[in-house]
N, C-alpha and C positions, 0 to 999 in steps of 0.2 A: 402490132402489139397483141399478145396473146390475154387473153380475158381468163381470171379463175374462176375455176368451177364452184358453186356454193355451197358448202357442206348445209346437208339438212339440219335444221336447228332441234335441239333437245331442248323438250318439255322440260321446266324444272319440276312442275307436278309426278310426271311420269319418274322422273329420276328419284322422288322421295317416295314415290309408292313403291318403285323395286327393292330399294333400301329396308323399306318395312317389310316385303318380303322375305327378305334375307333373313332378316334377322331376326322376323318368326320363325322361321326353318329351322335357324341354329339355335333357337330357344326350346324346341318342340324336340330338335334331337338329342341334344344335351342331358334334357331332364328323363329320355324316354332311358337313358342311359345308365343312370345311378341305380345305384341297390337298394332293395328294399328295407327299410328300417327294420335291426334285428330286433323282433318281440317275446321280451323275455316270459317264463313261463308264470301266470299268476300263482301267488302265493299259495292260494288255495287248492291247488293242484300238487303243489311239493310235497315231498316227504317232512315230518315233523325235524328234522336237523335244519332245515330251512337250506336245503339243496335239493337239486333235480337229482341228483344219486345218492351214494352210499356216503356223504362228507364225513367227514371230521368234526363236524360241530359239536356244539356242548348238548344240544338236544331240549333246548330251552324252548322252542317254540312248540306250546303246546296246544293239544284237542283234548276233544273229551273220550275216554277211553270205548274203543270198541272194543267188547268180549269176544270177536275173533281175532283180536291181534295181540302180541306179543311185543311189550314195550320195553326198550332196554334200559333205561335212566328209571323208571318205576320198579322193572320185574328181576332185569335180568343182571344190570351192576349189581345191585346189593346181594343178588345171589350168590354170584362171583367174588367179591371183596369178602365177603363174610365165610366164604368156603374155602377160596384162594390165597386172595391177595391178602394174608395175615400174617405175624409177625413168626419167622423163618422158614417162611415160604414163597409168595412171590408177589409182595409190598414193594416199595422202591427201596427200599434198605435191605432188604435179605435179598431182595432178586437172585432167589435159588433158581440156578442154569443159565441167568442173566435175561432169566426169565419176570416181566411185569405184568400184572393183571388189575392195574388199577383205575384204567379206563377205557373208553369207547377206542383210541387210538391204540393204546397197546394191547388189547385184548383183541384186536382185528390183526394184527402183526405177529406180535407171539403167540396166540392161537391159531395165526396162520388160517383163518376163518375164509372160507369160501361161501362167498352169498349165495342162497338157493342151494347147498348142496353139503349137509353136514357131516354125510359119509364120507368126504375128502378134507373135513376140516380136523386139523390135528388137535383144536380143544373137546371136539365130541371121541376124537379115537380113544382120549387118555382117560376121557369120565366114563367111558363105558369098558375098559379094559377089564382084565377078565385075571391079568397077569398081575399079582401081587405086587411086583417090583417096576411097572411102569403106570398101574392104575392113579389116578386123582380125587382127591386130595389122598395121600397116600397112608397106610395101615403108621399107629394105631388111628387114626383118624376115620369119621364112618366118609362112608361111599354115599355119593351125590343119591339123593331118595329119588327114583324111576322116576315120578313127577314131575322135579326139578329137571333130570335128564331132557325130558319131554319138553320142556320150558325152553330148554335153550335150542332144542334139536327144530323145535318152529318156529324160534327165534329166526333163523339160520334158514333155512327154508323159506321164510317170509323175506329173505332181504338182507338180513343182519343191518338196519338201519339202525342209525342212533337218534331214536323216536323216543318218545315223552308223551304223556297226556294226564290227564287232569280226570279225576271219578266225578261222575254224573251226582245225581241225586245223595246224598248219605244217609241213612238212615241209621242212629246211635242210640234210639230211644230203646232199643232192646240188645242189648249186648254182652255174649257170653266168652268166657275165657277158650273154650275149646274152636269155635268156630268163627270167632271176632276177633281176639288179641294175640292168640296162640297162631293162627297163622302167619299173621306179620313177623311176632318174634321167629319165626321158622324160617321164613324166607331172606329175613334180614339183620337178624341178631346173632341166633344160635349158633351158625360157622363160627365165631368166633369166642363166644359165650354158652361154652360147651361142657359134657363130663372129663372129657380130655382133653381142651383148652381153654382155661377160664380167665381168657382174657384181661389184665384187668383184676384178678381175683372174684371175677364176677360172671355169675355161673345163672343164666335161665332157660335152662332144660327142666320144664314140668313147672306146673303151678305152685308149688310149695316154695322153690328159688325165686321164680318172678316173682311171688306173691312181699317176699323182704324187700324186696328194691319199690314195687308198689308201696309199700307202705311207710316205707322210708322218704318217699318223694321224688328218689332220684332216676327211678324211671323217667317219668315224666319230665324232670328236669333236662334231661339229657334229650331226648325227641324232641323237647321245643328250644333247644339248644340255648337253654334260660343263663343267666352266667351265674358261675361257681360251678357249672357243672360240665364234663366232658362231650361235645355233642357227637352226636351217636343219629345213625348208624356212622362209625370211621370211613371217610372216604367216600361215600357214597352219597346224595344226596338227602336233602333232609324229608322227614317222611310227609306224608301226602298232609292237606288239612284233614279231610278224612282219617284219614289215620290215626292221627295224631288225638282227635273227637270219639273215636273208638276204644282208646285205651285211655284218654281221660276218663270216659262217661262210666270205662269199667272199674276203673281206679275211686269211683267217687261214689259209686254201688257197693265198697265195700271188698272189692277184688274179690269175687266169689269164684270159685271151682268149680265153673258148671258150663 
């Protein structure tokens, strides 16, 4: 009779310490495996539309204004809507050419706006035209003031983002019509409230016209968009505190011409 052979006996220590080997192994490669958690970019880094590019947003997220930059919901809509986007030209109702200028989305489309490069964008070809019958906003109406041209051409240059920000310090304890209130109204009224469109029936080209609606109240009414009154500027947002502190303070001096 033939005798069995003895199979060597297994540790069962040995066999739980291979197992935990294992299965460190496959814990160690598993994990060496996965992707890195995507790390979005801090806020503080973004462009004031609250995107890493050019979005679409409203431009509500606001900074405090740098003097080297060129803010569109501050400088460069009201410029636009108050030159453009007016009533039978290219508002959403007349959209002459089915052309809209009345915000950051369609003003980057039908301007057909190329970021960094204004010489190819078709809203700077049309304000600097030369030709009677393609220049913007078009004759009798006056020609965008070199300025303004400038305004949007580093607009456009810097990005065409739709940025916001908020004025630093204000100072309203000195404030004169020609170099305090008169500019605002220039940048953001007059397009529309003009010699040859007075919007409205209401005409502030020069001190003597602002000076009636100053006194009347409804200037003021209207910028702080008080009710009973129309708020202003149309379309565009509502004017800065600042702002708004600059033509009170002038309005409460007496509206002088000076």
């Amino acid at each position: 009779m033939k005798t069995k052979s003895k199979r060597p006996a297994v540790s069962i220590d040995l066999l739980m310490l291979s197992l935990v080997f294992l299965l460190t192994l496959l814990l160690l490669f598993t994990t060496s495996c996965k992707h890195e958690p995507q790390i979005l970019p801090d806020k503080t880094t973004m462009t004031d539309n609250g995107s890493s590019g050019n979005g679409n947003g409203n431009g509500n997220q606001v900074s405090t204004c740098d003097p080297d930059s060129i803010y569109f919901q501050k400088t460069i809509l009201p410029l636009l809507v108050s030159s453009c986007a007016k009533s039978g030209c290219h508002d959403a109702l007349s959209h002459e050419d089915g052309i809209v200028l009345d915000n950051y989305q369609n003003i980057m489309n039908h301007g057909d706006i190329r970021p960094g490069n204004p010489g190819s964008s078709d809203l700077y070809e049309v304000i600097t035209e030369n030709d009677p019958d393609k220049i913007m906003p078009p004759p009798p109406f006056s020609a965008l003031a070199q300025s303004d041209i400038d305004l949007i051409a580093a607009w456009i240059s810097q990005g065409a983002n739709n940025n916001n920000c908020s004025d630093g310090n204000c100072d309203s304890s000195n404030v004169t019509f020609s170099s305090g209130v008169n500019p605002i109204l220039q940048s953001k009224c007059i397009g529309c409230h003009n010699n040859n469109l007075a919007s409205g029936q209401v005409n502030l080209f020069g001190h003597a016209n602002v000076n009636i609606y100053a006194q009347s109240g409804s200037l003021l009414g209207s910028i702080t968009h008080a009710n009973g009154y129309f708020p202003m500027p149309k379309g565009s947002p509502m004017l800065s505190d600042c702002e708004i502190a600059l033509v009170r303070t002038w309005i409460r001096n007496g509206a002088p011409n000076n």
